[in-house]
C-alpha positions as CSV (number, residue, x, y, z in Angstrom):
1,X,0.0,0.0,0.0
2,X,2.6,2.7,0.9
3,X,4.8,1.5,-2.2
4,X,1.5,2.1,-4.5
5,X,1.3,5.8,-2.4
6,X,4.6,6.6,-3.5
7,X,4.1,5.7,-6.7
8,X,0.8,8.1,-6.9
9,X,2.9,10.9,-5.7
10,X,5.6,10.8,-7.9
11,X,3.3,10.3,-11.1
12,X,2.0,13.9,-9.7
13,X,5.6,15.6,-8.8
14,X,6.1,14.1,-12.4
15,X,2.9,15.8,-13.7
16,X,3.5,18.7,-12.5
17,X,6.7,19.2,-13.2
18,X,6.0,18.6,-16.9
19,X,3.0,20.9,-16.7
20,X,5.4,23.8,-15.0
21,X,8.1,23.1,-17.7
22,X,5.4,23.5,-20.4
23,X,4.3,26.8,-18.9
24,X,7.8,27.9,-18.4
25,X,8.8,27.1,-21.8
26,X,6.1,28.7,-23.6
27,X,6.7,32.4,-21.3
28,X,8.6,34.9,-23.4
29,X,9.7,38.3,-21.4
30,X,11.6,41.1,-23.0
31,X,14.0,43.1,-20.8
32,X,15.9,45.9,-21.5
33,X,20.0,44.9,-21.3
34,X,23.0,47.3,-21.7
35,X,24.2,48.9,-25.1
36,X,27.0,50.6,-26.0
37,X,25.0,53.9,-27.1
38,X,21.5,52.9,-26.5
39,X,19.5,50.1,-24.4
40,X,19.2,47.2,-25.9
41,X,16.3,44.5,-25.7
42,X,16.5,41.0,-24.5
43,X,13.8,38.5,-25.8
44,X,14.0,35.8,-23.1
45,X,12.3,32.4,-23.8
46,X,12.8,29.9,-21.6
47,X,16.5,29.5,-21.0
48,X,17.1,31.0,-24.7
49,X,18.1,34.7,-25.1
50,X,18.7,36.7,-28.1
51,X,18.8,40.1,-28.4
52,X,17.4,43.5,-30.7
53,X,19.4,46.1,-31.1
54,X,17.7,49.6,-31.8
55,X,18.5,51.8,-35.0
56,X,19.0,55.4,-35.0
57,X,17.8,57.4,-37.6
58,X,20.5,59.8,-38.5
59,X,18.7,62.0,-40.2
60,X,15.9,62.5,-37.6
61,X,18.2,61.4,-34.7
62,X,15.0,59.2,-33.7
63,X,15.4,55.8,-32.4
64,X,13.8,52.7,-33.5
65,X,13.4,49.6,-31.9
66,X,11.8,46.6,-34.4
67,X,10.7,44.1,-32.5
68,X,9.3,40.5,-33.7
69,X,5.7,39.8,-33.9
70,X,3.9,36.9,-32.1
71,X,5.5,37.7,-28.9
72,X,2.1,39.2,-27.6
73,X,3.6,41.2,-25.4
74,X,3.7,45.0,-25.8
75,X,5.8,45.1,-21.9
76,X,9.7,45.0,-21.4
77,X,11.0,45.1,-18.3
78,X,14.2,46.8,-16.5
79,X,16.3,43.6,-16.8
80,X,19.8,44.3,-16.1
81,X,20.4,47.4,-16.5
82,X,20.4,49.8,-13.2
83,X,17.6,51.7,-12.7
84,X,19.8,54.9,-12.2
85,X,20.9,54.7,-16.3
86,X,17.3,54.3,-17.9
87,X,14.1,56.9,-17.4
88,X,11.5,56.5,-19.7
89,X,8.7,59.6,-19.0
90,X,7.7,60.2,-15.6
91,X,6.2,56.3,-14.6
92,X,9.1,53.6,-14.9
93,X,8.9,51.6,-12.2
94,X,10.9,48.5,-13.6
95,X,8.3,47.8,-16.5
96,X,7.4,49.9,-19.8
97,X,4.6,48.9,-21.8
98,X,4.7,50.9,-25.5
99,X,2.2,52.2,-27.3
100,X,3.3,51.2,-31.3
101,X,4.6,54.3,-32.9
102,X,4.5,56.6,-30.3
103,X,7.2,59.1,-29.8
104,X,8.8,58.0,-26.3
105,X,11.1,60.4,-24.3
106,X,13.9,58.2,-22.9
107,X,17.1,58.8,-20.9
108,X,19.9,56.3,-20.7
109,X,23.4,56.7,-19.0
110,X,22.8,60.5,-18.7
111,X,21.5,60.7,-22.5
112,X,18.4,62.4,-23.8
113,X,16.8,60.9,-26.7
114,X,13.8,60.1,-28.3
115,X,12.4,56.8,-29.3
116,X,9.8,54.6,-31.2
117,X,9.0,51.0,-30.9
118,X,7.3,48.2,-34.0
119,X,6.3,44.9,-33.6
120,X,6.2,42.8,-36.6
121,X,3.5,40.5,-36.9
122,X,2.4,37.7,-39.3
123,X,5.6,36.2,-40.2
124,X,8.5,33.8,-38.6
125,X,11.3,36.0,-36.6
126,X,14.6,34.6,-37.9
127,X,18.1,35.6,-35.4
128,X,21.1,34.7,-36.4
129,X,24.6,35.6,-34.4
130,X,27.9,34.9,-36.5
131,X,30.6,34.2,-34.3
132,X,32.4,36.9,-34.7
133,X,29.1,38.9,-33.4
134,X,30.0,41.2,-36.4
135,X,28.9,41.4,-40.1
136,X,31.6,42.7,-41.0
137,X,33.7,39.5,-42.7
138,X,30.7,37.5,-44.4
139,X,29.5,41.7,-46.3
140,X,32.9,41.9,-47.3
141,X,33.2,39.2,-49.4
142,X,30.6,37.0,-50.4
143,X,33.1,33.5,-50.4
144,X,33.4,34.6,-46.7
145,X,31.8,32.3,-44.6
146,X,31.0,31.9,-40.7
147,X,29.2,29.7,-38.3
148,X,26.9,30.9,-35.2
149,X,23.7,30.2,-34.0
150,X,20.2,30.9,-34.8
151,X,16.7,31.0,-33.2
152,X,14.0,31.1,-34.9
153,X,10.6,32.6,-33.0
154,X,7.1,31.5,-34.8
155,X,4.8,34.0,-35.9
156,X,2.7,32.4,-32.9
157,X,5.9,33.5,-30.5
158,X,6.5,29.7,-29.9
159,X,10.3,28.7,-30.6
160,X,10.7,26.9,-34.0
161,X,14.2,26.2,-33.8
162,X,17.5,27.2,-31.9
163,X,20.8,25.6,-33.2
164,X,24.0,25.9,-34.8
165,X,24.7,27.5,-37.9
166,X,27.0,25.4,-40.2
167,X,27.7,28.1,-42.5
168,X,26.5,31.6,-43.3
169,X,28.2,33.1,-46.1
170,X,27.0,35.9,-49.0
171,X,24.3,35.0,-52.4
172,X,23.4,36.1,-55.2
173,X,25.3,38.7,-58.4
174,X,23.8,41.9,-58.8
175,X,21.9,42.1,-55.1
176,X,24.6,40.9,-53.6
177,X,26.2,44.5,-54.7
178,X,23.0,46.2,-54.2
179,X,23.6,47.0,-50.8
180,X,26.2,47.4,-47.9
181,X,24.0,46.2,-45.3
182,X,20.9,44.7,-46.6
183,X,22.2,41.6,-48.2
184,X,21.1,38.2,-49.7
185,X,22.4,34.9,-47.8
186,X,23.1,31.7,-48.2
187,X,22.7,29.6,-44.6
188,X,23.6,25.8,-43.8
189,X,22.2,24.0,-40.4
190,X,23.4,21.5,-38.2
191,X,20.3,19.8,-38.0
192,X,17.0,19.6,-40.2
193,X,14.3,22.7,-39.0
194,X,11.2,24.3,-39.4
195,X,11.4,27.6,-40.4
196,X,8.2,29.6,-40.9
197,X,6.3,27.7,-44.2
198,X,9.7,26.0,-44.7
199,X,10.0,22.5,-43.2
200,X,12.3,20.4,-42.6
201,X,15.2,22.2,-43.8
202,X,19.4,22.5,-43.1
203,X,19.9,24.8,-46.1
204,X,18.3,28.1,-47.4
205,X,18.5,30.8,-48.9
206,X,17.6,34.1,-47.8
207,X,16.8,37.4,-50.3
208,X,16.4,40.9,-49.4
209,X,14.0,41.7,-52.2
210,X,16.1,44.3,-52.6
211,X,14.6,45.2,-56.0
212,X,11.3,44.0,-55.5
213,X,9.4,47.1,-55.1
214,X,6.3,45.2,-54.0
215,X,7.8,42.8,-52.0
216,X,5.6,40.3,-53.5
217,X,6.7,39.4,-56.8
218,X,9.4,36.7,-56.3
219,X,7.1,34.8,-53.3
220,X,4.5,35.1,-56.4
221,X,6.9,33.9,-59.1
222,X,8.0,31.3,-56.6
223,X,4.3,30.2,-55.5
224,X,3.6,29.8,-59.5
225,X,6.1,27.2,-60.3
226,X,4.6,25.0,-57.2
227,X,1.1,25.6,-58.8
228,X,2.9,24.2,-62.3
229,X,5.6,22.2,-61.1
230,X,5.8,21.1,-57.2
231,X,7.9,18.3,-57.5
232,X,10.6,20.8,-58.9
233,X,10.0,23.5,-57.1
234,X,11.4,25.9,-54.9
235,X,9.4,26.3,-51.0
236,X,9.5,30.0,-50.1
237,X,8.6,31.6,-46.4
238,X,8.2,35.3,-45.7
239,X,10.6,36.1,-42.5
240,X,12.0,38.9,-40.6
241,X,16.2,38.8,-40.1
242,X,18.0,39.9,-36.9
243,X,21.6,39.5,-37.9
244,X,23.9,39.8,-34.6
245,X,21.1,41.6,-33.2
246,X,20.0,44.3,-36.5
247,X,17.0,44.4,-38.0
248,X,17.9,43.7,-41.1
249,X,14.3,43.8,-42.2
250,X,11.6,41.3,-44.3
251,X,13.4,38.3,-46.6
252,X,12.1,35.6,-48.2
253,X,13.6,32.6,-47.2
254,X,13.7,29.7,-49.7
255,X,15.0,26.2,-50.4
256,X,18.4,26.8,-52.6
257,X,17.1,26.3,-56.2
258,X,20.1,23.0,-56.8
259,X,19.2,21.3,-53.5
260,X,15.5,20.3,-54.4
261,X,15.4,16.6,-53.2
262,X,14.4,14.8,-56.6
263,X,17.6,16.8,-58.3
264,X,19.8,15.4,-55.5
265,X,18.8,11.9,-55.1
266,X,20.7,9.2,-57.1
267,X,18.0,9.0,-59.9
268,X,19.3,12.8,-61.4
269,X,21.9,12.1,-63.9
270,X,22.8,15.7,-64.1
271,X,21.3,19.5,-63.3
272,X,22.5,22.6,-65.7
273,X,22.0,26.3,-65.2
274,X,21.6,28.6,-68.6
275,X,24.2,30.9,-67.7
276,X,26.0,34.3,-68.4
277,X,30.0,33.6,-69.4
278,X,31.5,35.5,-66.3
279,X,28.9,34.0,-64.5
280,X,29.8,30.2,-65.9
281,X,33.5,30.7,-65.4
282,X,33.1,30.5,-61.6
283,X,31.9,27.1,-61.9
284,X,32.6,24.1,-64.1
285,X,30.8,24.5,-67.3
286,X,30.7,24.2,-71.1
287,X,29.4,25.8,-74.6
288,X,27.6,25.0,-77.3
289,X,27.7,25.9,-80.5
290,X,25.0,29.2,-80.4
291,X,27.6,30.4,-78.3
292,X,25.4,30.0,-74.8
293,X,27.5,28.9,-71.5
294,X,26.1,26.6,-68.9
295,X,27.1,25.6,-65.5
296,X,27.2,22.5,-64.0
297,X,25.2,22.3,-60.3
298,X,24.7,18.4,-60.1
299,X,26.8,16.6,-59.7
300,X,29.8,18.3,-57.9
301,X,32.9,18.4,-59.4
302,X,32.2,16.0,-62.8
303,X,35.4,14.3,-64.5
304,X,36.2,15.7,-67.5
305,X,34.9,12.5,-69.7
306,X,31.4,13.1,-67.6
307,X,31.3,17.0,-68.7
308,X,32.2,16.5,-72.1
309,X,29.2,13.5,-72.1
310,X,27.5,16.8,-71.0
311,X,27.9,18.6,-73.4
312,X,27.9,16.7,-76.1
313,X,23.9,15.6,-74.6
314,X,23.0,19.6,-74.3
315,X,24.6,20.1,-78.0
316,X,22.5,17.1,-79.6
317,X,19.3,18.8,-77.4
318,X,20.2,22.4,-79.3
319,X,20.7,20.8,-82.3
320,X,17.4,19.0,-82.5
321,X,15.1,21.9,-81.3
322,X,16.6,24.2,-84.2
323,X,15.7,21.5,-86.2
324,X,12.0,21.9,-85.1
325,X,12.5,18.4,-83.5
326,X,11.0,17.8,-79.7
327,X,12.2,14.4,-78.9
328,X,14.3,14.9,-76.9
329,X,13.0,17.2,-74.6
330,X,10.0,16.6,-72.0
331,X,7.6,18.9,-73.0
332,X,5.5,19.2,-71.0
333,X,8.2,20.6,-68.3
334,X,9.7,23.0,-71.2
335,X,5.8,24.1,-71.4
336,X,5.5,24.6,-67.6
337,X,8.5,26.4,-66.8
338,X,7.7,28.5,-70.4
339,X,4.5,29.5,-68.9
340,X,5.8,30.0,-65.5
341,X,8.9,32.9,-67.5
342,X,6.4,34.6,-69.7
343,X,3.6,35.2,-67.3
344,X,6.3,36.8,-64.9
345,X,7.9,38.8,-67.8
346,X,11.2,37.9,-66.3
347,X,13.9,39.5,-68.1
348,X,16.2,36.4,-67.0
349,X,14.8,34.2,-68.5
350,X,16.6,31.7,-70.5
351,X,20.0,34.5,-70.1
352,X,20.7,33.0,-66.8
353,X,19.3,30.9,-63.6
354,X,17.5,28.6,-66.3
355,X,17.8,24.8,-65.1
356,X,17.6,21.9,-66.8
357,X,18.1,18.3,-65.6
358,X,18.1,14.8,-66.6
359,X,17.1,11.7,-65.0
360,X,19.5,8.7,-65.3
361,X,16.7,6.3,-66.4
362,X,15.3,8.7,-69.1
363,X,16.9,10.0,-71.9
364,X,14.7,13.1,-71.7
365,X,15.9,16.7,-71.2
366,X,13.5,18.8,-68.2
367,X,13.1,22.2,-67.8
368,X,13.1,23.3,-64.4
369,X,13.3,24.2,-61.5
370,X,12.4,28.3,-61.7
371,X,14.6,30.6,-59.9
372,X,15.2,34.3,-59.8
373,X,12.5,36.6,-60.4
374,X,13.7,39.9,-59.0
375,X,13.9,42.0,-62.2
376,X,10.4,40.1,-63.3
377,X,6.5,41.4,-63.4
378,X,7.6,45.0,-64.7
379,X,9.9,45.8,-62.3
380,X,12.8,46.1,-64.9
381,X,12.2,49.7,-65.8
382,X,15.3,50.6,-67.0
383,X,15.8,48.1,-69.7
384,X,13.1,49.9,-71.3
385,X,9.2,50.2,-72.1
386,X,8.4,46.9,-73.7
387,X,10.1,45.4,-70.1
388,X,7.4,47.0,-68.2
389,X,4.4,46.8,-70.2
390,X,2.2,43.6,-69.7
391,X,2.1,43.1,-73.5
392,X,5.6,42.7,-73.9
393,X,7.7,39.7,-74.6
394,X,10.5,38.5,-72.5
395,X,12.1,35.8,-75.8
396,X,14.0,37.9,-78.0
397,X,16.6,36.7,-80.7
398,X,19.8,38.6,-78.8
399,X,22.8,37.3,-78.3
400,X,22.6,36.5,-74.4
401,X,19.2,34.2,-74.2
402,X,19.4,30.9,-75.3
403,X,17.1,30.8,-78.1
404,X,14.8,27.3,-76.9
405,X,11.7,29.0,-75.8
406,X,11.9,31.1,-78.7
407,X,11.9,28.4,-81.5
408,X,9.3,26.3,-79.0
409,X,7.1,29.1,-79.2
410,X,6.7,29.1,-82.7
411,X,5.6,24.9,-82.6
412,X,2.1,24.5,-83.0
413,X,2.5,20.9,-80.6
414,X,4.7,22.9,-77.9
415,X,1.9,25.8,-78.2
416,X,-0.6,23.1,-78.0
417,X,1.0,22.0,-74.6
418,X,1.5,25.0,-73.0
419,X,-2.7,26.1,-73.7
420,X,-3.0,22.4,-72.1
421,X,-1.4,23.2,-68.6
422,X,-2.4,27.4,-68.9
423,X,-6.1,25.6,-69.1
424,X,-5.4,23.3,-66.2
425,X,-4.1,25.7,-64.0
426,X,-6.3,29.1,-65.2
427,X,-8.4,29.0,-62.0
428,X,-5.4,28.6,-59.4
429,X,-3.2,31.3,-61.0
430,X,-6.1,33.7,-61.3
431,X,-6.9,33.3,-57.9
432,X,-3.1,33.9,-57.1
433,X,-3.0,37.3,-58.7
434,X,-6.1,38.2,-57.1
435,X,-6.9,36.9,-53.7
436,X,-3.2,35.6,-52.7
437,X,-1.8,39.3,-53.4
438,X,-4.2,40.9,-51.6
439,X,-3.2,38.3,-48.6
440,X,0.0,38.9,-48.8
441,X,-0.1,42.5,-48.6
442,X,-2.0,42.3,-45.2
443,X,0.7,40.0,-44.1
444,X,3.6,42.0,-45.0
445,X,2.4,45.4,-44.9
446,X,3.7,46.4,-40.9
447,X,7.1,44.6,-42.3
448,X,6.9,47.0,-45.4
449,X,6.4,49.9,-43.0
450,X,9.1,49.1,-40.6
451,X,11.3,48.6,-44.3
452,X,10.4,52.0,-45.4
453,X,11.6,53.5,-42.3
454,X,15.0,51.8,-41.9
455,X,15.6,51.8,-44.9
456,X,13.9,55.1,-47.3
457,X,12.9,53.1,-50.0
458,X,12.0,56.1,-52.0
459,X,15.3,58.3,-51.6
460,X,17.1,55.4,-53.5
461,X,18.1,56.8,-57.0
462,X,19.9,53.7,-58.4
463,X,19.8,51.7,-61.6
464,X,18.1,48.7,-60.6
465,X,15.9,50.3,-57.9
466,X,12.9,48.8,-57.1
467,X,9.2,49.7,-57.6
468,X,7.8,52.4,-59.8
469,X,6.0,54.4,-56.9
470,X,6.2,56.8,-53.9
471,X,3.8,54.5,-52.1
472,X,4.7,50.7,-51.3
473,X,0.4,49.8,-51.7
474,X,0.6,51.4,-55.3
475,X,3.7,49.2,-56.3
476,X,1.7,46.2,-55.5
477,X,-1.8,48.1,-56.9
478,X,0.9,48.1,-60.2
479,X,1.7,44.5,-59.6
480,X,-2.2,43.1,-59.5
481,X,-2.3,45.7,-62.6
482,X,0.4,43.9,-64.4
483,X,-0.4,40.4,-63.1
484,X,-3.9,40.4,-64.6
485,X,-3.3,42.4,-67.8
486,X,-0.7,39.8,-68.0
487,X,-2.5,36.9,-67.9
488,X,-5.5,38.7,-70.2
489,X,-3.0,39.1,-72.7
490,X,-1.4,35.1,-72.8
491,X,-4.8,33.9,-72.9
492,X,-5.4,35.8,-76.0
493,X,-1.8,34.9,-77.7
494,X,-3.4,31.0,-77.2
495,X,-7.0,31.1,-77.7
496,X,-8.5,30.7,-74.5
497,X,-11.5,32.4,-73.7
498,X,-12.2,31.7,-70.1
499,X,-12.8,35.3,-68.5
500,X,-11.0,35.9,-65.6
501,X,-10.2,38.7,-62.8
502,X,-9.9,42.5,-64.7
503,X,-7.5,44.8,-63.1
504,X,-9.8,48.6,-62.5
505,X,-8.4,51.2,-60.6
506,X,-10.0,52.7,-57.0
507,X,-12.2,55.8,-58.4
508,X,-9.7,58.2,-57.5
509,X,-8.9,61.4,-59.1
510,X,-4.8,62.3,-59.5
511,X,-3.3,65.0,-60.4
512,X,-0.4,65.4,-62.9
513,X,1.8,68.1,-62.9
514,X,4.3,68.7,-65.9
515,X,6.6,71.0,-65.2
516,X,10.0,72.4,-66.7
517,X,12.2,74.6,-65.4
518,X,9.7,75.3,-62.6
519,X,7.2,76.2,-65.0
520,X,4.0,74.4,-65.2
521,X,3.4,73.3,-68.8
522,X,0.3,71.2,-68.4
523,X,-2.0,70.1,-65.4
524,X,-4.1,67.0,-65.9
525,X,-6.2,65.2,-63.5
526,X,-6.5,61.2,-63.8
527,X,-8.5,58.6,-62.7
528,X,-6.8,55.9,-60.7
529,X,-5.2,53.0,-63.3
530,X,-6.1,55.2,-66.1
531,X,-2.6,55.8,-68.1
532,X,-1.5,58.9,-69.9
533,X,0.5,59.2,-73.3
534,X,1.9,62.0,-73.6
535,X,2.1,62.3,-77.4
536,X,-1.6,62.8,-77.2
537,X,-0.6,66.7,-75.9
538,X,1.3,68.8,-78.5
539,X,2.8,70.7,-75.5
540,X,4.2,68.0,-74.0
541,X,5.2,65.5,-76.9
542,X,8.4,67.1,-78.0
543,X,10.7,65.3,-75.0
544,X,10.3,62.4,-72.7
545,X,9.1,63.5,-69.1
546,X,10.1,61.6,-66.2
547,X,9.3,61.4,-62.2
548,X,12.1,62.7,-60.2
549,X,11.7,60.5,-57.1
550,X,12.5,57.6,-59.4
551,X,14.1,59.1,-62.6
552,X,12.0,57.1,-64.4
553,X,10.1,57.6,-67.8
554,X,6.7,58.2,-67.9
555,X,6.0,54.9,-70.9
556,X,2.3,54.9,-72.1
557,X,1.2,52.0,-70.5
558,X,2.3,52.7,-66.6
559,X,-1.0,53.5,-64.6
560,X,-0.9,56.4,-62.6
561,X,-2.0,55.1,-58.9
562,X,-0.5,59.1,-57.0
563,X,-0.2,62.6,-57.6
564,X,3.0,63.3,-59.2
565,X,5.2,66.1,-60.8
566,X,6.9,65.2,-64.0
567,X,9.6,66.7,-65.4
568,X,12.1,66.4,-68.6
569,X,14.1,63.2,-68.8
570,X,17.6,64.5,-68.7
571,X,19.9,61.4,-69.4
């Protein structure tokens, strides 16, 4: 009897103890902790810290704290810094609870200084702290590598994952360049994790969306080929990055485009990337004849007999679809990942990040999986009008794309195929310009904010910037614009008549101002999404007129979503 007493009790210590460890586990406290300039805040879950740093706005001198969403918790408390170094107003008695956005008068270490505080909801909260606690060596070259550890915090606040980082170490070409601080990543694990929409993961990659003016596009891009293609596709999660404690802002993180399981396992014979020379040179590649390079991701270091077999397979593939001839291509994959280029308008496609593989029990060439959609939807203003009109075609005969698509298009059974799966699919992907942009503009819009803020989207005057609008809602108004006139318009080029979602503007009334030399020349008011060519006024039709916030040109078919001045293109 007393032996089945103790038993009783300890299954209750043991209850109990489980239950308290629950509860303990799932608590989350922020505290302020000591900076070198300002306080800093501790996120505390559990036994697992990580830490925010705040940003100071040089130019206002105001100081932003960015704090993860999901944490439900709008309270940090004193922590361990001495209550003689902070005030915050006139109540701080260990414990601050914030008001989002408002202006708070705060005194730390003697210093005077205004300061604001965000949360970020909606989206996984991704920390990662190099071991060097310094960005400094990965930004400055992006071979540079370094391992750390990283927590991941759920959009729920729960904790996802903590662990090591393998590797952390720079991506990407052009957005690599982009920035100094806000930079793409490549990220290896020590263990398999869940990571927002991304499971079971030990490698991704992250982007800045650096030129993605919406913010939107590439997740769309991304969440089409899974629509056409899911077996070859690449997983994509909307996150916000703390790197050694800075907000570095929203990323999408993704699977990397050459680790997709079916192109690793021991069935793939080979995967190629379409590629630019300088590009190609970095990695083991070949030619063909047309003169186009491609690199080699799969498998890793191949003998020089296996790259030549290579070669020689991609050659007799060229060869044969010059020839008008198909068999030895899947189609149906060259018609997906087709469908997937033109209805993004990417101006990459088949110039570089084109992949094709082959499976070792088929003698079949496959098109896929799609990658790299930054300078897609319109977003590639400065390469010129027919670039960002939705009418446009992304296959031209110049020398950089690999001319495939272009000779597919013009075969009655390829254009047959491609109908076929645009058919299929018609329902999914016109619910994805409609309904899934307008979701994901509600989930990233307090990220977009806190973006705009750290980093002034519209003050950037460089060649690749990205979006075509003051406003971050009107560069995804533009992007539902372009995604349905789009889609409108490839429907037509193949005969289908199945009616589906028609972009219209809000009702609004603009107003556009031309001006030259501080002299207004004409004054026109505009309904929203109406479009304005300016050959239509003999006053204004002898020069190109651009918008100075962007240097861009005013082209004929760019809606007009704000008020704006316009002024003479100068360059």
């Amino acid at each position: 009897m007393r032996k089945k007493v103790w038993l009783v009790a300890i299954l209750i210590a043991a209850l109990i103890a489980v239950i308290a460890g629950v509860g303990l586990f799932e608590e989350h406290k922020m505290e302020f902790a000591d900076g070198e300039v300002y306080p800093e805040i501790e996120i505390i879950e559990h036994e697992i810290k990580t830490t925010v740093k705040p940003w100071e706005d040089s130019e206002t001198g105001l100081v932003h704290f960015f704090l993860p969403g999901g944490i439900d918790s709008t309270t940090v408390y004193l922590g361990s810094v001495s209550s003689d170094n902070l005030r915050i107003g006139e109540d701080f008695k260990g414990k601050f609870t914030f008001t989002e956005e408002k202006e708070y008068s705060i005194s730390y270490k003697g210093r005077a200084f205004k300061a604001v505080f965000h949360t970020i909801p909606n989206m996984s909260s991704v920390f990662i702290d190099t071991k060097s606690k310094s960005s400094k060596t990965i930004n400055s070259d992006k071979e540079k590598t370094e391992t750390g550890k990283i927590l991941s915090i759920s959009k729920e606040g729960t904790v996802e994952y903590y662990g090591k980082v393998k590797e952390i170490k720079g991506h990407g070409n052009l957005t690599w360049t982009s920035s100094e601080e806000k930079k793409p990543y490549s990220v290896k694990l020590e263990d398999a994790a869940n990571i927002g929409e991304l499971s079971s993961v030990n490698e991704f990659i992250l982007l800045g969306m650096y030129h993605d003016g919406d913010k939107i596009h590439t997740k769309l891009a991304l969440d089409l080929a899974q629509i056409f293609d899911p077996e070859v596709s690449v997983r994509s999660t909307y996150i916000n990055l703390y790197l050694n404690g800075n907000y570095l802002g929203l990323y999408l993180a993704t699977d990397p485009p050459k680790k997709i399981e079916k192109l690793n396992s021991d069935e793939c014979e080979f995967l190629v990337e379409k590629d630019l020379y300088e590009r190609a040179m970095e990695e083991d590649h070949f030619s063909i004849d047309s003169g186009d390079y491609f690199s080699v991701g799969r498998p890793k270091n191949p003998t020089k007999e296996f790259l030549n077999s290579i070669n020689a397979y991609i050659q007799k593939v060229d060869d044969n679809i010059r020839e008008g001839n198909t068999d030895y291509i899947d189609v149906e994959s060259f018609a997906k990942q087709s469908t997937i280029q033109f209805l993004s308008h990417n101006v990459d496609a088949m110039r570089t990040s084109s992949f094709f593989y082959k499976m070792k029990d088929d003698n079949l060439l496959y098109a896929g999986p799609a990658w790299d959609f930054d300078s897609g939807f319109g977003e590639a203003y400065p390469l010129g009008e027919r670039y960002v009109s939705p009418q446009g075609s992304n296959y031209l005969e110049d020398f950089f794309q690999l001319q495939w698509f272009c000779i597919l298009e013009k075969n009655d059974y390829f254009r047959g195929e491609v109908q076929r799966v645009l058919l299929e699919h018609l329902d999914e992907i016109d619910n994805l310009f409609t309904e899934k942009i307008d979701n994901y503009e509600k989930m990233i819009e307090k990220a977009c904010h806190a973006e705009n803020i750290r980093w002034k989207w519209t003050d950037i005057k460089e060649y690749y910037r990205g979006g075509h609008y003051q406003e971050w809602k009107n560069n995804v108004k533009f992007l539902k614009y372009f995604c349905q006139s789009r889609l409108e318009y490839i429907c037509s080029l193949y005969d289908i008549d199945t009616s589906t979602a028609h972009f219209e503007g809000n009702g609004e009334i603009h107003k556009l101002s031309f001006v030259d030399n501080g002299r207004v020349i004409l004054e026109l008011e505009v309904k929203d999404g109406e479009m304005v060519n300016t050959d239509d006024y003999p006053e204004l039709s002898d020069k190109k007129w651009m918008f100075p916030y962007f240097e861009e040109v005013l082209y004929k078919n760019v809606p007009i979503f704000e008020d704006c001045e316009l002024v003479p293109y100068i360059y």
